[in-house]
VEXMARPA-497306 format. One record per residue (C-alpha): chain; x, y, z; residue number from 1. Coordinates in steps of 0.5 Angstrom, whole numbers, always signed. Layout:
N
@chain=A&x=X&y=Y&z=Z&resi=NUM
...
//
This chain:
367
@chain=A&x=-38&y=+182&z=+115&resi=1
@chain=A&x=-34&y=+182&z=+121&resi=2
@chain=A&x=-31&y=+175&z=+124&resi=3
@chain=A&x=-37&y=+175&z=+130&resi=4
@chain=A&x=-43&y=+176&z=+124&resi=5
@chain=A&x=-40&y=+170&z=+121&resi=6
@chain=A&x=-39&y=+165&z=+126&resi=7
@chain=A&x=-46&y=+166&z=+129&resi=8
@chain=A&x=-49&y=+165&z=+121&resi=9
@chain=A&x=-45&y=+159&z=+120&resi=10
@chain=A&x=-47&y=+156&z=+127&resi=11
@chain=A&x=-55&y=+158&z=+126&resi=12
@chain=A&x=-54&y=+154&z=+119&resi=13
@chain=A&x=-52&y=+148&z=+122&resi=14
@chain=A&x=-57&y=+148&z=+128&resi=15
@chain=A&x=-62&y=+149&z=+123&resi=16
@chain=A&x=-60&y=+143&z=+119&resi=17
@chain=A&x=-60&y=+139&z=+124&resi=18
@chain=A&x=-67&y=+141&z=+125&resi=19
@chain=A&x=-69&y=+139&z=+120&resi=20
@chain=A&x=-65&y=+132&z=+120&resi=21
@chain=A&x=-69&y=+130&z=+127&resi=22
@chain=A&x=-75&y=+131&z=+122&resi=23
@chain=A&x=-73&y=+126&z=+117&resi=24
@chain=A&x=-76&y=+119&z=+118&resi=25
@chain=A&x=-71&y=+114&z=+121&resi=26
@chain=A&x=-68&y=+109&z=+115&resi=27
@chain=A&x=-69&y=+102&z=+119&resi=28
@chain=A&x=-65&y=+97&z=+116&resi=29
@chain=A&x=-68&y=+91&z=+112&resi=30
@chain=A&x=-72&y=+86&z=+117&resi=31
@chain=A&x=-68&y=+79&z=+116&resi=32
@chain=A&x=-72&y=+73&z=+113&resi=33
@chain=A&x=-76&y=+68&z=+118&resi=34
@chain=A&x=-73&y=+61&z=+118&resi=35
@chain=A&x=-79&y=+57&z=+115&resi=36
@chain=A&x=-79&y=+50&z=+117&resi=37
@chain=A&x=-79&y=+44&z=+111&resi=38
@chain=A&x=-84&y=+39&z=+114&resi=39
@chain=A&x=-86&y=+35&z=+108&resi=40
@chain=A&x=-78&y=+32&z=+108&resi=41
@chain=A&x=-77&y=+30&z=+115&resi=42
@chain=A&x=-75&y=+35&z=+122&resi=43
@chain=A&x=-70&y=+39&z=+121&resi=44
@chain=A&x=-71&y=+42&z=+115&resi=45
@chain=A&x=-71&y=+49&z=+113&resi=46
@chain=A&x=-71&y=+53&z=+107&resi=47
@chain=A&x=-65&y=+57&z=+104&resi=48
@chain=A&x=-67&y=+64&z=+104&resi=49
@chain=A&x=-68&y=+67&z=+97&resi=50
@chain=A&x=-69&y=+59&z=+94&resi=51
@chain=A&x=-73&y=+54&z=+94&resi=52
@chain=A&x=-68&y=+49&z=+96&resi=53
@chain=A&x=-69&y=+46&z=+103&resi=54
@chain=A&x=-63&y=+43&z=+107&resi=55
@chain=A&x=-61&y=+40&z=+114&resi=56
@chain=A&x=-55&y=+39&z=+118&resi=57
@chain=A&x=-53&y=+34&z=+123&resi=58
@chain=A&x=-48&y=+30&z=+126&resi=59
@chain=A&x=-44&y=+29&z=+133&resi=60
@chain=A&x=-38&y=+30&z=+136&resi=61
@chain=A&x=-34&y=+25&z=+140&resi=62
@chain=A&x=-28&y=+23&z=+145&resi=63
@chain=A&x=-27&y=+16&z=+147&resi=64
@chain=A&x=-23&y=+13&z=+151&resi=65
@chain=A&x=-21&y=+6&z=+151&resi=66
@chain=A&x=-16&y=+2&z=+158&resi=67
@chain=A&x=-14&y=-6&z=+157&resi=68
@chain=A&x=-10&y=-9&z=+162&resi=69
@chain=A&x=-2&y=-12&z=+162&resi=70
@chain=A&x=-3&y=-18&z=+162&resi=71
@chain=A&x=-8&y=-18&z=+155&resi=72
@chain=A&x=-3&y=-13&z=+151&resi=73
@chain=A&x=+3&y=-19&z=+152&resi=74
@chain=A&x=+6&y=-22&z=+146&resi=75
@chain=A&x=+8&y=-29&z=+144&resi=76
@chain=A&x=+15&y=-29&z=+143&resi=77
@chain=A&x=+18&y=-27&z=+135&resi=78
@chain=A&x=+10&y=-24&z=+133&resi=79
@chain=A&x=+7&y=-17&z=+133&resi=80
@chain=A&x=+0&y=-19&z=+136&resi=81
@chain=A&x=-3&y=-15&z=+141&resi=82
@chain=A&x=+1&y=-9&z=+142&resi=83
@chain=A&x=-3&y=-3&z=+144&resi=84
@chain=A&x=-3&y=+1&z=+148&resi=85
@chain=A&x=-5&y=+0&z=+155&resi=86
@chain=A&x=-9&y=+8&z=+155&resi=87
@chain=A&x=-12&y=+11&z=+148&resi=88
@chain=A&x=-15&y=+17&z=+148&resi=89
@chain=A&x=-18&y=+20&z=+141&resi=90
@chain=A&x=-23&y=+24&z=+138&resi=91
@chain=A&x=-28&y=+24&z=+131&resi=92
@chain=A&x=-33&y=+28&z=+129&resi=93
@chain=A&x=-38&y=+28&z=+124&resi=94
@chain=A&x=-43&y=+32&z=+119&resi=95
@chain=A&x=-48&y=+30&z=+115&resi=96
@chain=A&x=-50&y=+36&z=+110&resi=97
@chain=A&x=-58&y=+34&z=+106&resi=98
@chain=A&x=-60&y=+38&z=+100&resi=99
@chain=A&x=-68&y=+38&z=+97&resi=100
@chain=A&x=-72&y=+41&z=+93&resi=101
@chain=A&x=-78&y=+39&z=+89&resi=102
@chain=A&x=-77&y=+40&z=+81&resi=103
@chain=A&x=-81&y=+38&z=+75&resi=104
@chain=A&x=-78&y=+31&z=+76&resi=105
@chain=A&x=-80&y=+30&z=+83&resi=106
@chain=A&x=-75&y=+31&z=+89&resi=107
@chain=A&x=-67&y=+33&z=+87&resi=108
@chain=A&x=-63&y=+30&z=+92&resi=109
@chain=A&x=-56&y=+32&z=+94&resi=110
@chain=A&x=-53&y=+28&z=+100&resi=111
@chain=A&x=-46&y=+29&z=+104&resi=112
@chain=A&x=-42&y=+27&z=+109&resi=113
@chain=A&x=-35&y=+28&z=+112&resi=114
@chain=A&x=-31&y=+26&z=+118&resi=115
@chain=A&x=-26&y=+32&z=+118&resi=116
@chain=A&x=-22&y=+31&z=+111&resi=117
@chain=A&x=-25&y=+24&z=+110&resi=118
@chain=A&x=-31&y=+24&z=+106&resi=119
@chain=A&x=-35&y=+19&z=+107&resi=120
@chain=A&x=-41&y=+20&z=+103&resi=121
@chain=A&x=-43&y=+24&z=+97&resi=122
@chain=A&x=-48&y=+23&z=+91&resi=123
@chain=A&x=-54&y=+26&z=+87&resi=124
@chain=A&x=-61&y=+23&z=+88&resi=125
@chain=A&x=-67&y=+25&z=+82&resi=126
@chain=A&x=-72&y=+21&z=+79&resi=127
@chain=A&x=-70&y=+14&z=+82&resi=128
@chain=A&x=-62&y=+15&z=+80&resi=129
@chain=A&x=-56&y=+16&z=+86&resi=130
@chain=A&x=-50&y=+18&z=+83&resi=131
@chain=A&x=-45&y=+18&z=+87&resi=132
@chain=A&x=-41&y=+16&z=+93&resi=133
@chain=A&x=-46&y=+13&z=+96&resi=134
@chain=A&x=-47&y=+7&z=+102&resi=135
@chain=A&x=-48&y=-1&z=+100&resi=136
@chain=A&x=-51&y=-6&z=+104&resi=137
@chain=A&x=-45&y=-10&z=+105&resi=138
@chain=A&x=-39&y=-10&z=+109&resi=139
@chain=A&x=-41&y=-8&z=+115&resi=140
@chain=A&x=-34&y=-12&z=+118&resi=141
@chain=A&x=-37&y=-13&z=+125&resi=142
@chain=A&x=-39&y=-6&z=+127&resi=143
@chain=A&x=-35&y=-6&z=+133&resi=144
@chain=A&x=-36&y=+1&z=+134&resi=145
@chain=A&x=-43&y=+0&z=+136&resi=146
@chain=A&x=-46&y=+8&z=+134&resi=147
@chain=A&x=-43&y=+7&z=+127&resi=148
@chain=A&x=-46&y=+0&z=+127&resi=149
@chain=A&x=-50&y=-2&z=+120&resi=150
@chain=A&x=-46&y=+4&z=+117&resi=151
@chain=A&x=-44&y=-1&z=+111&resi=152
@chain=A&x=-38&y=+0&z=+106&resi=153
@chain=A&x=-39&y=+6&z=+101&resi=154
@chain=A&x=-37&y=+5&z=+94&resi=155
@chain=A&x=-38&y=+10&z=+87&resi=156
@chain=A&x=-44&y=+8&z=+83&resi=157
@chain=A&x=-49&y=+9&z=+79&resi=158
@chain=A&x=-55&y=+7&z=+81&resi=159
@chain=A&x=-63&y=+6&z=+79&resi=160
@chain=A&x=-68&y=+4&z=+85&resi=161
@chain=A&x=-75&y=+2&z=+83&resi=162
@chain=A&x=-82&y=+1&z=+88&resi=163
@chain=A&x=-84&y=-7&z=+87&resi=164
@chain=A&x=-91&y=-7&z=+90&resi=165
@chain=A&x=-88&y=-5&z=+98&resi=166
@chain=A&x=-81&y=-7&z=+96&resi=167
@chain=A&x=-76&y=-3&z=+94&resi=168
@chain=A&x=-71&y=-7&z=+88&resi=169
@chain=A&x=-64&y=-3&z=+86&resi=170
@chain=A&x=-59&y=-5&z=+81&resi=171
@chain=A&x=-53&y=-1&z=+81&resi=172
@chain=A&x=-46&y=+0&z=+77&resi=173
@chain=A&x=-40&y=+1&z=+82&resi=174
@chain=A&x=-33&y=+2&z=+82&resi=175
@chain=A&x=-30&y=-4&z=+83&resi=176
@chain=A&x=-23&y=-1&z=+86&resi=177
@chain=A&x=-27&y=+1&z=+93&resi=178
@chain=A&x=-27&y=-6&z=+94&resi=179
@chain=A&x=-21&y=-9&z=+93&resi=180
@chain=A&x=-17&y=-12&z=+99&resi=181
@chain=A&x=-10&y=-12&z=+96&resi=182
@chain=A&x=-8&y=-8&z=+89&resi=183
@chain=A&x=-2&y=-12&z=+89&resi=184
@chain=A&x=-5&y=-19&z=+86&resi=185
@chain=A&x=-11&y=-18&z=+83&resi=186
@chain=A&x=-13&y=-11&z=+79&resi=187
@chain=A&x=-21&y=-9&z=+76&resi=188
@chain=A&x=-22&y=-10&z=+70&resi=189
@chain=A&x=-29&y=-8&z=+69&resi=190
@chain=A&x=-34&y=-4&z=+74&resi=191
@chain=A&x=-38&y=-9&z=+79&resi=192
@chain=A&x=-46&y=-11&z=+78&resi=193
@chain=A&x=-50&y=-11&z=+83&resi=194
@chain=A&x=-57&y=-13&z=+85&resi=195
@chain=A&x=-60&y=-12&z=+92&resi=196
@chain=A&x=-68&y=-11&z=+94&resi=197
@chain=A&x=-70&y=-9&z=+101&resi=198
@chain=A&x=-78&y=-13&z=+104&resi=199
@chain=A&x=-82&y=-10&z=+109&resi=200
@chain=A&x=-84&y=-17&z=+112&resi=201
@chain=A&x=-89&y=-15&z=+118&resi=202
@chain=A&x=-85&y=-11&z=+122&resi=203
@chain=A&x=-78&y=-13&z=+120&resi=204
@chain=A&x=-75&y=-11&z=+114&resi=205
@chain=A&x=-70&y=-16&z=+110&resi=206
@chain=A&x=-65&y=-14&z=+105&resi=207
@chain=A&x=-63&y=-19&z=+100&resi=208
@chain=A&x=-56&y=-18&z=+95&resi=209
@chain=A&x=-51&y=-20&z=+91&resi=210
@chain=A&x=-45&y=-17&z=+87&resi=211
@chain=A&x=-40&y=-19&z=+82&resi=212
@chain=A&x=-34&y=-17&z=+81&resi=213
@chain=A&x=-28&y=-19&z=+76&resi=214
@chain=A&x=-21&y=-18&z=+77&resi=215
@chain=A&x=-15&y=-19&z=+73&resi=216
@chain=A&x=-11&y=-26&z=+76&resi=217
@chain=A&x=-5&y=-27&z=+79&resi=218
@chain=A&x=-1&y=-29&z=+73&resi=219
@chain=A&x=-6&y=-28&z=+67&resi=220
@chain=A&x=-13&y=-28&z=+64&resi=221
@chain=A&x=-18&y=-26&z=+69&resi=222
@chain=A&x=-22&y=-28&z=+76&resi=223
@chain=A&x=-30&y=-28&z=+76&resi=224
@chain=A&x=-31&y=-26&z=+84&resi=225
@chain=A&x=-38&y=-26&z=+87&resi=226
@chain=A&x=-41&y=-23&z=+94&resi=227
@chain=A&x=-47&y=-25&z=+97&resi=228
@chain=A&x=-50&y=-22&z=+103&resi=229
@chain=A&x=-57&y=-21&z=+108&resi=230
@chain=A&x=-59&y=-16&z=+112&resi=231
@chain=A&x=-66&y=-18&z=+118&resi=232
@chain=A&x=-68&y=-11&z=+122&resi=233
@chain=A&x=-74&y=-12&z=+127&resi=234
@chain=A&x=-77&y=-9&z=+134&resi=235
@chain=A&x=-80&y=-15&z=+137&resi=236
@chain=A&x=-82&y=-9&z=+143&resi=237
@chain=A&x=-83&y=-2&z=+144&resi=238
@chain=A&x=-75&y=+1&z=+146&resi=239
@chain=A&x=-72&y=-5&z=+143&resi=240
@chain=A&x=-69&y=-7&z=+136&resi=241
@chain=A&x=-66&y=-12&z=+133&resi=242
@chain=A&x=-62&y=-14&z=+127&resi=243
@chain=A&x=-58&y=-19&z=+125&resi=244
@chain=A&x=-53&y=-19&z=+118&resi=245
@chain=A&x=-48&y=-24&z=+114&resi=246
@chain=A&x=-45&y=-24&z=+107&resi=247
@chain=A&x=-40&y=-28&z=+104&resi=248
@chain=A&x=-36&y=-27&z=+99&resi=249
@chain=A&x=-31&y=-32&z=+94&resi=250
@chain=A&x=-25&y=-27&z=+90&resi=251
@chain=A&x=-29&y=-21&z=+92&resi=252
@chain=A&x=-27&y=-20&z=+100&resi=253
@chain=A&x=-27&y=-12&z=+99&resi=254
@chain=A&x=-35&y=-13&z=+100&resi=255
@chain=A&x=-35&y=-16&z=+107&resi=256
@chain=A&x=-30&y=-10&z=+109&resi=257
@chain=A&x=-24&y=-14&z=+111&resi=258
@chain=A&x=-21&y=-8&z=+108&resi=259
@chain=A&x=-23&y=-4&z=+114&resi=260
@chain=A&x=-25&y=-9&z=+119&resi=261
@chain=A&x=-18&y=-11&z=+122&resi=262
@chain=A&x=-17&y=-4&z=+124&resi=263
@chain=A&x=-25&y=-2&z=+126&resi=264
@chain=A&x=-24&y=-9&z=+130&resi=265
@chain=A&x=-18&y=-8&z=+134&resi=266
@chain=A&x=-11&y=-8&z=+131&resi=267
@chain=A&x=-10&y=-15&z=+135&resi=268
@chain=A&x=-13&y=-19&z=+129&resi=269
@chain=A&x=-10&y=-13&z=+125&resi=270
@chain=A&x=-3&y=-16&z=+127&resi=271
@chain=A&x=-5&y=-23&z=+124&resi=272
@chain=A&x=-9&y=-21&z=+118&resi=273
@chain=A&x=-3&y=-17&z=+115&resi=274
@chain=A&x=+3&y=-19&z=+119&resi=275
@chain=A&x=+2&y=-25&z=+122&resi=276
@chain=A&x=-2&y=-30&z=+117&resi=277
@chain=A&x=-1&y=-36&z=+114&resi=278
@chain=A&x=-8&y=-33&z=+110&resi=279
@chain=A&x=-6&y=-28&z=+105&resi=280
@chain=A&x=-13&y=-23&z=+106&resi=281
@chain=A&x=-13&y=-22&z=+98&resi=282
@chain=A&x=-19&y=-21&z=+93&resi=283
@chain=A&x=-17&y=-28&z=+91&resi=284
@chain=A&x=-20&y=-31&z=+98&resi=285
@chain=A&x=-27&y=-34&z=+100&resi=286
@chain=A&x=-29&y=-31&z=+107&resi=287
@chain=A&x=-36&y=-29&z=+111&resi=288
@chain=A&x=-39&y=-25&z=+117&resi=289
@chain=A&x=-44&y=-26&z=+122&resi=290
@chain=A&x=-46&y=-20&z=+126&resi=291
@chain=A&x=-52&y=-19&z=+130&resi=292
@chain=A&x=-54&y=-13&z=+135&resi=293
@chain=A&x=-60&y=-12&z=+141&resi=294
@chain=A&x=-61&y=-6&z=+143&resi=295
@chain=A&x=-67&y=-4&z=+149&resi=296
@chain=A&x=-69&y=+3&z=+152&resi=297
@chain=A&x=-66&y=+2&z=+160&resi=298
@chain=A&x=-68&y=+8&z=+165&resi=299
@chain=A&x=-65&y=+15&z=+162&resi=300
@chain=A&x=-62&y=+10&z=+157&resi=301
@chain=A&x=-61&y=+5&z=+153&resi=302
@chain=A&x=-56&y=-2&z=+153&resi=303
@chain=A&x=-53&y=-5&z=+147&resi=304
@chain=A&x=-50&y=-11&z=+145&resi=305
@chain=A&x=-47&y=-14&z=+139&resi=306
@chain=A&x=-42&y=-18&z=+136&resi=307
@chain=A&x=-39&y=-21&z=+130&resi=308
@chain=A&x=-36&y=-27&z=+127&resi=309
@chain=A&x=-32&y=-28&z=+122&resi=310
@chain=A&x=-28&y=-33&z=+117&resi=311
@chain=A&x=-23&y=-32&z=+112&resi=312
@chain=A&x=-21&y=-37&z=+108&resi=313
@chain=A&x=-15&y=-39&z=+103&resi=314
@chain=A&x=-12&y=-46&z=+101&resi=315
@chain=A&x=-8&y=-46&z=+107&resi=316
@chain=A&x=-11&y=-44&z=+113&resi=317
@chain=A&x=-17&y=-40&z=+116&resi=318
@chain=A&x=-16&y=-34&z=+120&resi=319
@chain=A&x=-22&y=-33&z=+125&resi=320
@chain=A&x=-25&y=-27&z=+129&resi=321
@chain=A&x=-30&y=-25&z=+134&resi=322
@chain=A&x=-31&y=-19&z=+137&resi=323
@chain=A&x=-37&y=-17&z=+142&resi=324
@chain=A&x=-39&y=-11&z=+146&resi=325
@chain=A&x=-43&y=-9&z=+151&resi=326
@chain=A&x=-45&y=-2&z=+153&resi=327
@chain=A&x=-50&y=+3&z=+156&resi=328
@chain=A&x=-51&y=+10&z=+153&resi=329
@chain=A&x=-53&y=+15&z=+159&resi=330
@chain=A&x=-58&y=+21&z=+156&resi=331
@chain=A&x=-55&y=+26&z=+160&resi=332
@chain=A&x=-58&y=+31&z=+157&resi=333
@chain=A&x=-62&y=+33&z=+150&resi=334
@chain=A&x=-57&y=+31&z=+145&resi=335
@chain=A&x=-51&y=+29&z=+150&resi=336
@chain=A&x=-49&y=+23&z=+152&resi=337
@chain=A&x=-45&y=+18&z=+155&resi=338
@chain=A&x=-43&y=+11&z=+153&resi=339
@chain=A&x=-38&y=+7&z=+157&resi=340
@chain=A&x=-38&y=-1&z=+154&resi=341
@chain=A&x=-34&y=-7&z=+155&resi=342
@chain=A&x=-31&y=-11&z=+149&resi=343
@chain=A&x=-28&y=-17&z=+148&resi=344
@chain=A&x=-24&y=-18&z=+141&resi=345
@chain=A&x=-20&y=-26&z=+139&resi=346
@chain=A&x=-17&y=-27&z=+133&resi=347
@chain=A&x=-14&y=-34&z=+131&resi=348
@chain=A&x=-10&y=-36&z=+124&resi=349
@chain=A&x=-9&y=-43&z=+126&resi=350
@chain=A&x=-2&y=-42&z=+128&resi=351
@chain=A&x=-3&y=-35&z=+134&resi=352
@chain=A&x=-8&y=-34&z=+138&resi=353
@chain=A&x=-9&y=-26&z=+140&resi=354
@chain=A&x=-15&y=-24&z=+145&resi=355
@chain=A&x=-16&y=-18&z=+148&resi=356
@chain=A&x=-21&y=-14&z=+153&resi=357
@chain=A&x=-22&y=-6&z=+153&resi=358
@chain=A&x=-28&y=-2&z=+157&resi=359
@chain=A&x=-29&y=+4&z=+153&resi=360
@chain=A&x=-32&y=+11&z=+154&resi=361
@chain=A&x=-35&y=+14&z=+150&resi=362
@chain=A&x=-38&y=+22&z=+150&resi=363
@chain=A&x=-43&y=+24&z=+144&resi=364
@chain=A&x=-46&y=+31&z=+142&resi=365
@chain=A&x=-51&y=+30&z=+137&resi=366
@chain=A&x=-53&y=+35&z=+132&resi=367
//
């Protein structure tokens, strides 16, 4: 066959195949799975593609920026109050990650929540049992900043809620190092026991709580701590809520959030905790917070208000604290908003006396 023959056969073979190809129905790729929306556990909700476990994602971003005079940042001579900087700029961001499904037991729940390499919160919820790294009702240590305002310390317990007509009781085992102030004087020597019990009352809710704690003491045997605390949350009016919280604490300050609170409130009573105090802040102290927050719908926003006090107590001296903030948060636009605050924050412990004022600015993006 000559070399032309065998050129036009093999092109005419392949314009037929072709052909044929064209003729073959086209292969669609597999349509994706519809979100379907969760509405028995809330908005937000939606199931997991090929499972019947239902999750939601949400939390914020955040930058804040802080400004205090001079004049507040001067130090008395020989101590280290009130050295802040005159500006601060800072960032936090966080996610909270809520698993459901419903099981042969009733609603399996998985909770989770991280601010960068934080974890904040972590547990397991099923039959009326959490299990996990989960919130307490005390130690809210004066709530400075206001959006994280009623987020209480966190402990790792195991937990067993029940339904008491309308209300709710909850006996809990929590360990009991979360809590501790200082490791150096006292340790743990068994898991904290605690009882708390939330009522609805018209249309507050009040929660009432009290914990153990035993450590070892400062030379031998052992030291029998307790916290008490409640919790009064309302809305006299449409827009507007109100709240108002205390706990005190005798050899179990861990629950009043004085681990943290120095630092929440400002490092001008931070100075004086640690570094300035005749008040040693250990579990072997007695102490006590007051907090109380308003908050009332105002145009395209709301305005807050809030504040704290608080007392720590040894054999030598008291150290006290007050913290008070007022803010408005703009609502720029769904899910975006701007707070700019004023504060005022003292710290005396009976020998120094450190104050300060800071207007804050604050923009959240809410997921």
């Amino acid at each position: 066959m000559k070399l032309t023959s065998l050129l036009l056969s093999s092109a005419a073979v392949l314009v037929a195949g072709s052909a044929f190809a064209a003729d073959l129905p086209a292969k669609k790729a597999a349509p994706a799975a519809a979100v379907v929306a969760c509405p028995a556990f809330g908005a937000g909700f939606f199931q997991l593609p090929g499972s019947d476990t239902c999750i939601s994602f949400n939390g914020y971003m955040r930058a804040q920026m802080g400004f205090q005079s001079a004049a507040d940042r001067a130090a008395a001579a020989g101590t280290a109050e009130n050295l802040n900087a005159a500006y601060s700029n800072a960032a936090s961001w966080r996610l909270n990650v809520d698993a459901r499904s419903n099981t042969e037991i009733g609603v399996v729940r998985g909770y989770g929540r991280t601010s960068g390499a934080a974890v904040g919160q972590a547990y397991v919820q099923a039959g009326g049992f959490t299990a996990g790294l989960a919130g307490t009702w005390m130690g809210n240590g004066g709530g400075y900043i206001a959006s994280d305002f009623g987020s209480h310390t966190s402990a790792t317990q195991l937990a067993y809620s029940m339904a008491l007509g309308g209300s709710t009781l909850a006996v809990s085992v929590v360990n009991s190092n979360v809590n501790v102030v200082s490791s150096a004087t006292t340790a743990p020597v068994a898991p904290d026991m605690m009882v708390t019990i939330s009522v609805p009352l018209g249309g507050a809710t009040l929660g009432l709580g009290a914990v153990s704690h035993v450590t070892s003491g400062t030379t031998s045997g052992s030291e029998n701590g307790y916290a008490v605390g409640a919790t009064l949350g309302f809305a006299p009016a449409a827009g507007i809520s109100m709240g108002i919280e205390g706990a005190y604490a005798d050899g179990a300050l861990g629950y009043l959030g004085t681990a943290t609170q120095a630092a929440s409130i400002d490092s001008t009573i931070e100075d004086i905790y640690d570094t300035d105090s005749a008040t040693a802040v250990t579990d072997s102290n007695t102490g006590y917070v007051v907090s109380a927050y308003m908050s009332a719908a105002a145009g395209p926003g709301s305005i807050g208000l809030l504040g704290s006090y608080t007392v720590l107590s040894d054999s030598n001296s008291d150290t006290t604290g007050t913290a008070v903030e007022l803010n408005y948060t703009w609502t720029v636009a769904k899910n975006l908003t701007v707070s700019p605050a004023i504060a005022y924050l003292t710290a005396d412990d009976g020998t120094d006396t450190a104050n300060t004022t800071k207007a804050i600015l604050r923009i959240n993006r809410d997921f």
